[in-house]
N, CA and C atoms as an extended XYZ file, in Angstrom:
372
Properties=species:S:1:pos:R:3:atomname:S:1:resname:S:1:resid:I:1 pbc="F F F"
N       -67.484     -131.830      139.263 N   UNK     1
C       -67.172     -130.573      139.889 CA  UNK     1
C       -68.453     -129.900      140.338 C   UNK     1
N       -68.337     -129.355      141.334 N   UNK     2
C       -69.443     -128.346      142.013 CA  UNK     2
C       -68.949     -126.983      142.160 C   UNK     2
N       -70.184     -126.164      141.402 N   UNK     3
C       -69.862     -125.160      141.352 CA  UNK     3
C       -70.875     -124.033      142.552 C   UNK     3
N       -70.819     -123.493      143.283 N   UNK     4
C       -71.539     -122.453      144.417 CA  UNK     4
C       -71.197     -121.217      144.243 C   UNK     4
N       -72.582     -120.396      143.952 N   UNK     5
C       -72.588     -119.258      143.541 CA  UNK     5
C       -73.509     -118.112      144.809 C   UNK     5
N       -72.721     -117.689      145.273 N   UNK     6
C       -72.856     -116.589      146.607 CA  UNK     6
C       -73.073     -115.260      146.026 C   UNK     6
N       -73.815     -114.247      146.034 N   UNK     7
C       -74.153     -112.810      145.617 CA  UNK     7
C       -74.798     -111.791      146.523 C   UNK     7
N       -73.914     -111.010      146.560 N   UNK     8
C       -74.128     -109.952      147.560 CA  UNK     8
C       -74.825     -108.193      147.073 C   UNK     8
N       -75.829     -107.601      147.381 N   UNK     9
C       -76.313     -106.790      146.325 CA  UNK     9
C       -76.952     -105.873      147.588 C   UNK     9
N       -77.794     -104.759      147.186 N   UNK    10
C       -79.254     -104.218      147.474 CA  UNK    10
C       -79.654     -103.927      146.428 C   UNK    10
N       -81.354     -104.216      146.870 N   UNK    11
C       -82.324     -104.021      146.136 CA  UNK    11
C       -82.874     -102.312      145.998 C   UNK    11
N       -82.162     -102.056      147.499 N   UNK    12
C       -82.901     -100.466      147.782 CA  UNK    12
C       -82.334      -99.252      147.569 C   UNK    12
N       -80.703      -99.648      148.188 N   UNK    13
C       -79.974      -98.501      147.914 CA  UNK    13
C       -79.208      -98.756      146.454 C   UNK    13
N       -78.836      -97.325      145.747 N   UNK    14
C       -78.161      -97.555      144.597 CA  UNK    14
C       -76.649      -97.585      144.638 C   UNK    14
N       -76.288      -97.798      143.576 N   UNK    15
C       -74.494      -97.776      143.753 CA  UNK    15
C       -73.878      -96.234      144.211 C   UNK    15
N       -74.966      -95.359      144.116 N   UNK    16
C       -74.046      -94.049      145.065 CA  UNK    16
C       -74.195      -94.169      146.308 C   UNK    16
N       -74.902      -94.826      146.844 N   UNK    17
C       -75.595      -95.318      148.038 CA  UNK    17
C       -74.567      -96.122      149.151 C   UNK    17
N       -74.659      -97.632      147.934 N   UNK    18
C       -74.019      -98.360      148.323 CA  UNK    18
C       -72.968      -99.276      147.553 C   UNK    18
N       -71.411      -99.049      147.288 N   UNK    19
C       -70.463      -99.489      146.690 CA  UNK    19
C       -70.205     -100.067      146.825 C   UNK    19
N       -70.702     -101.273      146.458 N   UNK    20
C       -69.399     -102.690      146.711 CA  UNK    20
C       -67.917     -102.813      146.407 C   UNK    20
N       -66.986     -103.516      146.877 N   UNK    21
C       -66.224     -103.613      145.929 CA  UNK    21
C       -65.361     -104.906      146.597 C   UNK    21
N       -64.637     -105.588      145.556 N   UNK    22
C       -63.830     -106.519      145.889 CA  UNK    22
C       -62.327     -106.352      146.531 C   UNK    22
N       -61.721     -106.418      147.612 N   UNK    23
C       -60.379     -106.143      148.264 CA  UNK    23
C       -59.498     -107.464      147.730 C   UNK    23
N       -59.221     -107.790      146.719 N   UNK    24
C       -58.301     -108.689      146.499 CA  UNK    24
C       -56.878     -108.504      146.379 C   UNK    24
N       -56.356     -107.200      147.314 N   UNK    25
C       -54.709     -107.049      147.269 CA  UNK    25
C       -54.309     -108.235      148.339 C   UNK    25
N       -53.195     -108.856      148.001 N   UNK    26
C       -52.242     -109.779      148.429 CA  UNK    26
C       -52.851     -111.180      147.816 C   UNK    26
N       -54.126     -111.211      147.442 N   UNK    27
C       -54.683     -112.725      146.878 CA  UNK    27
C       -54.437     -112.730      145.390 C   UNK    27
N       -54.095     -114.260      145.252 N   UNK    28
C       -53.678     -114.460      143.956 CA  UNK    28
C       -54.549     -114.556      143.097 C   UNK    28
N       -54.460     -114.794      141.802 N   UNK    29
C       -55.610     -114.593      140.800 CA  UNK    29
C       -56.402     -116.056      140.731 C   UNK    29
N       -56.220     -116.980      141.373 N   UNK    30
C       -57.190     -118.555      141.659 CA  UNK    30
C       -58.293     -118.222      142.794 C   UNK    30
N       -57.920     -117.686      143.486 N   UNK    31
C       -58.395     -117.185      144.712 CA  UNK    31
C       -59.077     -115.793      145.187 C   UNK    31
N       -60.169     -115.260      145.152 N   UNK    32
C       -60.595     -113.942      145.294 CA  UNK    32
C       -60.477     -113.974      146.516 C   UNK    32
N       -60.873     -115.240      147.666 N   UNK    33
C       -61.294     -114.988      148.719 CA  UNK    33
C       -60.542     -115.097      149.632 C   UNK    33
N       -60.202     -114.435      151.026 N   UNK    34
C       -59.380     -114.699      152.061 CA  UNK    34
C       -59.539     -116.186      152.628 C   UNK    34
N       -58.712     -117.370      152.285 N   UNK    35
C       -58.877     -118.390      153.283 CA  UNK    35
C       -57.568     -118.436      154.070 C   UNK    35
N       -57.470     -117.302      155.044 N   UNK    36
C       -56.935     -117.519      156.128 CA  UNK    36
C       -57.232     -118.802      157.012 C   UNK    36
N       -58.586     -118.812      157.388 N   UNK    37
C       -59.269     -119.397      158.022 CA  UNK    37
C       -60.008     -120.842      157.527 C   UNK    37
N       -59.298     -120.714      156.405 N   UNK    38
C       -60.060     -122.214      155.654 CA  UNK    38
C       -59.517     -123.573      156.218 C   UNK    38
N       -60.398     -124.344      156.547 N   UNK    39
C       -60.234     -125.305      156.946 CA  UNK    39
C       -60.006     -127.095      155.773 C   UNK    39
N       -59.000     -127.700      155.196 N   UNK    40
C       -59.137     -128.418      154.632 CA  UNK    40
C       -60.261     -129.511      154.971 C   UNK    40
N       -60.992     -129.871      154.015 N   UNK    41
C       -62.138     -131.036      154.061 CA  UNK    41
C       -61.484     -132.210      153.656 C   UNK    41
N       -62.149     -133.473      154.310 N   UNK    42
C       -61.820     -134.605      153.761 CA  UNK    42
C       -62.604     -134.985      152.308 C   UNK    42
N       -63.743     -134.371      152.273 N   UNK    43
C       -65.016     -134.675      151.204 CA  UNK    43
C       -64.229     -134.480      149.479 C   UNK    43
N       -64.124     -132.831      149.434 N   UNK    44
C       -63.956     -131.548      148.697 CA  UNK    44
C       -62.741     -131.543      148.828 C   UNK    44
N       -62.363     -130.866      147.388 N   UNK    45
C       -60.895     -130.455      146.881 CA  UNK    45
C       -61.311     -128.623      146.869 C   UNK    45
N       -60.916     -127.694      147.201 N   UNK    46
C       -61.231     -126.433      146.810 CA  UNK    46
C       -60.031     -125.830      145.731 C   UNK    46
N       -60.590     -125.966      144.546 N   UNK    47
C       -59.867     -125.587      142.964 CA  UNK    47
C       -59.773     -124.392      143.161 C   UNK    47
N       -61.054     -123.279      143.760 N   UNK    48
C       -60.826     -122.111      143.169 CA  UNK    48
C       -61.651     -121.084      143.845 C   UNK    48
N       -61.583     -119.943      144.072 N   UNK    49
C       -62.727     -119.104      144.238 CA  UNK    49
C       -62.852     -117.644      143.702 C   UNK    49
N       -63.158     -117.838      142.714 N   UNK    50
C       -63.332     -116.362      141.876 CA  UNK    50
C       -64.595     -115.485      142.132 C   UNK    50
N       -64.131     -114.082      142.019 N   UNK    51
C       -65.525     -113.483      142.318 CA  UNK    51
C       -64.996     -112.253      141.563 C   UNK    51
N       -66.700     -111.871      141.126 N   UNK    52
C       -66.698     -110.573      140.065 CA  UNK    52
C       -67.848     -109.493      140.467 C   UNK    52
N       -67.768     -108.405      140.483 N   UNK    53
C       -68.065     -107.393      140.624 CA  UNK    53
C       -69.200     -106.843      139.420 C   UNK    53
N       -70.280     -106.220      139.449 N   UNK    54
C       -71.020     -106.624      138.419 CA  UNK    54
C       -71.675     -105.050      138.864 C   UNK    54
N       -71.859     -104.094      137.519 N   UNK    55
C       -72.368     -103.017      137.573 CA  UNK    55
C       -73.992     -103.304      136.600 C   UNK    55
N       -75.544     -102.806      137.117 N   UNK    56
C       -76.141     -103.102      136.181 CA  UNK    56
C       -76.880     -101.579      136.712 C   UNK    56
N       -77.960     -101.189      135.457 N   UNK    57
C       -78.142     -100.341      135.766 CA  UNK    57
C       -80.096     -100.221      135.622 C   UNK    57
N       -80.767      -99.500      136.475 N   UNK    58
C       -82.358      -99.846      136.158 CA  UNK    58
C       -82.813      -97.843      135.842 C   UNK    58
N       -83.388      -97.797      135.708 N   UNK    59
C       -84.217      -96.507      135.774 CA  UNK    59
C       -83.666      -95.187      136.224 C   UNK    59
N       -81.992      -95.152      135.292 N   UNK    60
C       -81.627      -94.341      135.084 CA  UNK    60
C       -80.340      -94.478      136.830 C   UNK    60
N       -80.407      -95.847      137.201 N   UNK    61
C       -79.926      -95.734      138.486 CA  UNK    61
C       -78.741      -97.111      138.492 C   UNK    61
N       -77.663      -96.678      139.075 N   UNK    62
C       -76.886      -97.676      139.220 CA  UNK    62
C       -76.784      -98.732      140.197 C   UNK    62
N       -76.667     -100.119      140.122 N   UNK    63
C       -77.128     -101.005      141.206 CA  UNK    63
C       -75.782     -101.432      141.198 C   UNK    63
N       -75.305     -102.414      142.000 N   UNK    64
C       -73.875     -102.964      142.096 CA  UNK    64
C       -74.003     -103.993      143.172 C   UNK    64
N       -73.337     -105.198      142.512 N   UNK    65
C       -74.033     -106.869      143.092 CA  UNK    65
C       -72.383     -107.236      142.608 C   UNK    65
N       -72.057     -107.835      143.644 N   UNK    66
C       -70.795     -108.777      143.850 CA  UNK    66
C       -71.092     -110.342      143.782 C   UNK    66
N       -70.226     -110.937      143.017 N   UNK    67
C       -70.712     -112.418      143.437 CA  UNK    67
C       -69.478     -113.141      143.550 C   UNK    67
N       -69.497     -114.204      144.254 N   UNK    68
C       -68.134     -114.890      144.886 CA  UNK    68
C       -68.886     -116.419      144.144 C   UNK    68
N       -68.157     -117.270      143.979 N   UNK    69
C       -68.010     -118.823      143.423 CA  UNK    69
C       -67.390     -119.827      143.918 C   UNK    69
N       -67.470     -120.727      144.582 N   UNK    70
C       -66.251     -121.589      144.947 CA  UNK    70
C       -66.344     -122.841      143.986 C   UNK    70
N       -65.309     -123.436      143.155 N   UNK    71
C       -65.335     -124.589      142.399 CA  UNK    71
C       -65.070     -125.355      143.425 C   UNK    71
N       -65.745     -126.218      143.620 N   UNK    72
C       -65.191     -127.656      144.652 CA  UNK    72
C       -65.029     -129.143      143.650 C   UNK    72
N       -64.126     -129.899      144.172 N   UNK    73
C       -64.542     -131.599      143.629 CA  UNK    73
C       -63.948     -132.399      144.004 C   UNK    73
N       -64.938     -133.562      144.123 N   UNK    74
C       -65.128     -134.388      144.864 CA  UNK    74
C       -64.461     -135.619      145.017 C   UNK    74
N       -63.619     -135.652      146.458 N   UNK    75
C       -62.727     -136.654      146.498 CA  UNK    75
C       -63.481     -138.276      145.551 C   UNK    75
N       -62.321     -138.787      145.179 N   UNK    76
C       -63.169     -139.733      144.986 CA  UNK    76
C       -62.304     -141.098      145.628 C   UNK    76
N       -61.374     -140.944      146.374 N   UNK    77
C       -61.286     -142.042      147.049 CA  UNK    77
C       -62.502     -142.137      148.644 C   UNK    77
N       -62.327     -140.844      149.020 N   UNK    78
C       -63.698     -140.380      149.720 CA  UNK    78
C       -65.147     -141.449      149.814 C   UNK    78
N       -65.718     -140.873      147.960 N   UNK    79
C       -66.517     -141.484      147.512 CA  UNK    79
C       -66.735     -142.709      147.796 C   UNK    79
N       -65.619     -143.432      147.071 N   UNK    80
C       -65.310     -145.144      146.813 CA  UNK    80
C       -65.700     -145.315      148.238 C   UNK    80
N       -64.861     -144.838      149.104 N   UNK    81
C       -64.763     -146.000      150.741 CA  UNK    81
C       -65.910     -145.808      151.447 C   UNK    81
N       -66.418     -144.503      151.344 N   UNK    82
C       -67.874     -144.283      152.593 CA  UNK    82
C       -69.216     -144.377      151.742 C   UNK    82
N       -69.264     -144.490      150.518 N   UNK    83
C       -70.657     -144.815      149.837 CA  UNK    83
C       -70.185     -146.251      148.910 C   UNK    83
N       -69.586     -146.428      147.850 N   UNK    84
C       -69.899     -147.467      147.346 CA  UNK    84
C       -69.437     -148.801      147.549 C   UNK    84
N       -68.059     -149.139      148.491 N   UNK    85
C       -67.860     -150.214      149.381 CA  UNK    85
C       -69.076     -151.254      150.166 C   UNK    85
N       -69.674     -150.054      151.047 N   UNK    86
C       -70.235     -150.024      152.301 CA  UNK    86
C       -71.593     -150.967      151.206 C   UNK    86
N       -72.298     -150.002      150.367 N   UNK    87
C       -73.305     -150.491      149.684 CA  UNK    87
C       -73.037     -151.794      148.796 C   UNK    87
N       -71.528     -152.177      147.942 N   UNK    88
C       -71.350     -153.521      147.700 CA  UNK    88
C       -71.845     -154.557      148.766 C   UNK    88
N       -70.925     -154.192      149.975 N   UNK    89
C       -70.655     -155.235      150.542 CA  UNK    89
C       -72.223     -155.404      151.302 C   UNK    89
N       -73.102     -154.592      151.184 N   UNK    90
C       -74.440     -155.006      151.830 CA  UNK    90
C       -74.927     -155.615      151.077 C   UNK    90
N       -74.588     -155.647      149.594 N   UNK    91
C       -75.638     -156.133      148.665 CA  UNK    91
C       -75.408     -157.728      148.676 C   UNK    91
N       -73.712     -157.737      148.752 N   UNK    92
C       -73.275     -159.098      148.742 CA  UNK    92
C       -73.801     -160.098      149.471 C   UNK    92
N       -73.598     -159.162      151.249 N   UNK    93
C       -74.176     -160.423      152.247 CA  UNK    93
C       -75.856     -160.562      152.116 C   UNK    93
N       -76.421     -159.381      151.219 N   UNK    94
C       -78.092     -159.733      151.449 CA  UNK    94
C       -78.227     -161.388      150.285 C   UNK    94
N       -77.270     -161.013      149.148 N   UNK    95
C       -77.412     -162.223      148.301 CA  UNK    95
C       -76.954     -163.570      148.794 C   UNK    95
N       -75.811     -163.520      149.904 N   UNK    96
C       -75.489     -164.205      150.630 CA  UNK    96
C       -76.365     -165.187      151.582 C   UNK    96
N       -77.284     -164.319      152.457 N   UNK    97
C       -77.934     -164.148      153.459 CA  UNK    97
C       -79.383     -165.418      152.742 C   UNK    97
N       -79.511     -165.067      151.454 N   UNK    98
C       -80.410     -165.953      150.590 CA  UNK    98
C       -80.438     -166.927      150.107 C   UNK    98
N       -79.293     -166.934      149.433 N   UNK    99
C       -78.758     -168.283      148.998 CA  UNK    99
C       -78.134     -168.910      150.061 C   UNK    99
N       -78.068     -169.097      151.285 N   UNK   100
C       -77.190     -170.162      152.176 CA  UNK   100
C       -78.675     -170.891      152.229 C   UNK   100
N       -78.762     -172.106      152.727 N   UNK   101
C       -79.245     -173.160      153.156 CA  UNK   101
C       -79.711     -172.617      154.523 C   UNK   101
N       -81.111     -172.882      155.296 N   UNK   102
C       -81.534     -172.663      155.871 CA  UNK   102
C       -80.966     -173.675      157.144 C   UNK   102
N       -80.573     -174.530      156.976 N   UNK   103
C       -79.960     -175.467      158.159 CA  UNK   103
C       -78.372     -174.707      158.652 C   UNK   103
N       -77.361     -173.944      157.910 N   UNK   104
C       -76.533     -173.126      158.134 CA  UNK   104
C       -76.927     -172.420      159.199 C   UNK   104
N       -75.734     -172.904      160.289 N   UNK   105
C       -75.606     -171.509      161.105 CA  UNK   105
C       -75.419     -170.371      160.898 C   UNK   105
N       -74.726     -169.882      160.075 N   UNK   106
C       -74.040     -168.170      160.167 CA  UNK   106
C       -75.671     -167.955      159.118 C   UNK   106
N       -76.177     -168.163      158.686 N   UNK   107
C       -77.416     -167.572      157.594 CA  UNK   107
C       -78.008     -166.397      158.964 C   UNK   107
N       -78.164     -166.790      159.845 N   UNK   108
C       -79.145     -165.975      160.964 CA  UNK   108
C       -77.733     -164.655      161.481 C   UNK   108
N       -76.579     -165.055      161.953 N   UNK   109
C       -75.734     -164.201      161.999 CA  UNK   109
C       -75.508     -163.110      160.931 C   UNK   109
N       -75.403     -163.560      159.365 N   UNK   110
C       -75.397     -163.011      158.306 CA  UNK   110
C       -76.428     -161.676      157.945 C   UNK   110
N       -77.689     -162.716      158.239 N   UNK   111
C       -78.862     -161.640      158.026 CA  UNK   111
C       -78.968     -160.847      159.577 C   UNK   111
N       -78.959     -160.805      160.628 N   UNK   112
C       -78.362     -159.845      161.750 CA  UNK   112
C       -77.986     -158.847      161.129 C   UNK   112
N       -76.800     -158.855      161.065 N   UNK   113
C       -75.295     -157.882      159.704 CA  UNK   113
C       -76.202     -156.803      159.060 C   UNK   113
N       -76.874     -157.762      157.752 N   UNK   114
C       -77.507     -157.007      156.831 CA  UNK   114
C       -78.307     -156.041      157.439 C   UNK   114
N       -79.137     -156.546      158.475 N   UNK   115
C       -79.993     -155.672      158.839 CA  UNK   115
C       -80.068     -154.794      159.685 C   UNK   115
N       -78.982     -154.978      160.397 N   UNK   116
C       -77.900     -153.853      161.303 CA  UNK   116
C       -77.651     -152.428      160.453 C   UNK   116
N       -76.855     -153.200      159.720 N   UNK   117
C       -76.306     -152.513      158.379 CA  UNK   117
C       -77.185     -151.512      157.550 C   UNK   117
N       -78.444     -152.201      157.860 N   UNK   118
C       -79.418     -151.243      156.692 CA  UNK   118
C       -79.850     -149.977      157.701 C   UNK   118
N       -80.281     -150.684      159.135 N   UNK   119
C       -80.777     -149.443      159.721 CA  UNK   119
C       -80.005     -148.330      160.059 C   UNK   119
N       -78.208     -149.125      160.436 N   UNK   120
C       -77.485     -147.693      160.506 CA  UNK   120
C       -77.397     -146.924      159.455 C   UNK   120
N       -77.346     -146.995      158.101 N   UNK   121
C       -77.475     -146.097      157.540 CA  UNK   121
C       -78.650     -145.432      156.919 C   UNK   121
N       -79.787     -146.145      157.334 N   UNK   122
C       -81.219     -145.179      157.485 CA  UNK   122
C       -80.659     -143.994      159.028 C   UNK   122
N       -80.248     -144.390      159.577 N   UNK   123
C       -80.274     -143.629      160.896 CA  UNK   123
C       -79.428     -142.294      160.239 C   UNK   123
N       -78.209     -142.617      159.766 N   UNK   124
C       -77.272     -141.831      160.047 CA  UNK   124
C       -77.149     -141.309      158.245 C   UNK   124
């Protein structure tokens, strides 16, 4: 799980100054934040987004800092298919690519692959 921690404050003005406050009428209690506009990810699951309101006080003066959280986590069929597939199957044909017999045709096709393979994902 990934946790992201967002905080909204001043340093200058005080809480008579400047009041934060959280508008969470119509949002449910998993959710502080409006995702009207949220867009589902293929990556990320979004569990949650809580946020708390936080009074502290310095030199006789009141400060007031909001902070928002989003729990995210991480697909893991996601995971499996675009990172650890991709990296098996390179490892396979590099062991491949070694052990064939140098008189084999596909050995030169093979190692092509591998090394295709390695630079696109240096590139990208």
């Amino acid at each position: 799980m990934l946790y992201f921690k967002q905080s909204y404050g001043s340093w200058t003005y005080t809480g008579s100054k400047l009041d934060l406050h959280i508008d969470d009428s119509g949002l449910n209690e998993r959710h502080k934040m409006d995702l009207t506009y949220y867009v589902q990810n293929g990556e990320f699951d979004l569990l949650a987004t809580p946020a708390e309101r936080i009074e502290s006080t310095f030199k006789d003066e009141r400060y007031v800092e909001v902070f928002f959280r989003m729990h995210l986590k991480r697909k893991t069929l996601y995971y499996g298919l675009n990172w650890i597939v991709p990296s098996v199957l390179i490892s396979i044909s590099n062991v491949l690519g070694f052990t064939m017999p140098s008189e084999c045709g596909e050995k030169i096709t093979l190692r092509e692959f591998g090394f295709a393979s390695l630079d696109f994902s240096r590139l990208f």
